[in-house]
N, C-alpha and C positions, 0 to 999 in steps of 0.2 A: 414410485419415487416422486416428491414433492418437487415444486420448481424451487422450492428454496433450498433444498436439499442437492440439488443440478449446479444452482447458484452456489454454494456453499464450496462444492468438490468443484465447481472449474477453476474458482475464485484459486482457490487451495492449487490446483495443476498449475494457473501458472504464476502462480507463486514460486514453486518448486522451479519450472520451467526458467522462473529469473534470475533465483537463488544459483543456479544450477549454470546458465550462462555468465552471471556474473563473475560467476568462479574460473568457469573458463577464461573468459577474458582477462581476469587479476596472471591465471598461469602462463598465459600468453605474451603479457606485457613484462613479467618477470626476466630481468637483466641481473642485479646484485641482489632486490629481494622484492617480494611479493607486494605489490600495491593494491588495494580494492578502492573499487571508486561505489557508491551504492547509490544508486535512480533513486531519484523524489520526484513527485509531481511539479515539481519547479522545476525541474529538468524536463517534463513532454508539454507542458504547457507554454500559452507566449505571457510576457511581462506585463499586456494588459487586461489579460485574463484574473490576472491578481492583483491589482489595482482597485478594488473593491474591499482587500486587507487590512489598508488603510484607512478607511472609512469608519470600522468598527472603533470602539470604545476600549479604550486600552483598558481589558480588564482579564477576569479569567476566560467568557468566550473566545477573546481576541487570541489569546494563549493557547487555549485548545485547538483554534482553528489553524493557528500557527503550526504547532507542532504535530499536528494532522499533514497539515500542505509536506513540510520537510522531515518527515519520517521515511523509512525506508521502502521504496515500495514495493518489497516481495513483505515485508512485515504488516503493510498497507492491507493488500491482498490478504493476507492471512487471516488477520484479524477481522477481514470483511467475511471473509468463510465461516469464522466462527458464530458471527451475528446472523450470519444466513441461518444457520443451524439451530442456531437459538430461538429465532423467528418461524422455524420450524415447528420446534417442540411448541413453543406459545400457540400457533395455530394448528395444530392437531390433536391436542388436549380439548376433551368433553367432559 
């Protein structure tokens, strides 16, 4: 097994792992009806760690990199697993 293929499936575990608590927590919190709150990297980071945001050029990087930072981050994770995998197959083709 490749390291990006390691990288790929852990990325992938805790994805699940967040998916999977977050769910717990939404059941837990549940009084009249079900709430989910979903983790973004703006949520484990601090406010001046992104600060650098604003710097860029309001265009489509800026966007990208926006809706990158506030995506959800078990879909974060996932999507990174898939790139691992992909970066896989690229480097073990001859």
């Amino acid at each position: 097994m490749s390291k990006y293929t390691v990288a790929g499936l852990t990325a992938w575990l805790f994805s699940g792992l967040l998916l999977g608590f977050q769910g717990i927590a939404a059941f837990m919190k549940m009084e009249d009806k079900m709430v989910w709150k979903s983790l973004t990297l703006v949520d484990f980071l601090d406010e001046g760690h992104l600060t650098w945001l604003d710097g860029i050029f309001r265009g489509t990087l800026h966007t990208v990199i926006q809706f990158i930072v506030t995506m959800p981050l078990y879909l974060l994770l996932f999507f990174t697993g898939i790139l691992f995998f992909i970066m896989n197959q690229l480097t073990t083709r001859r």
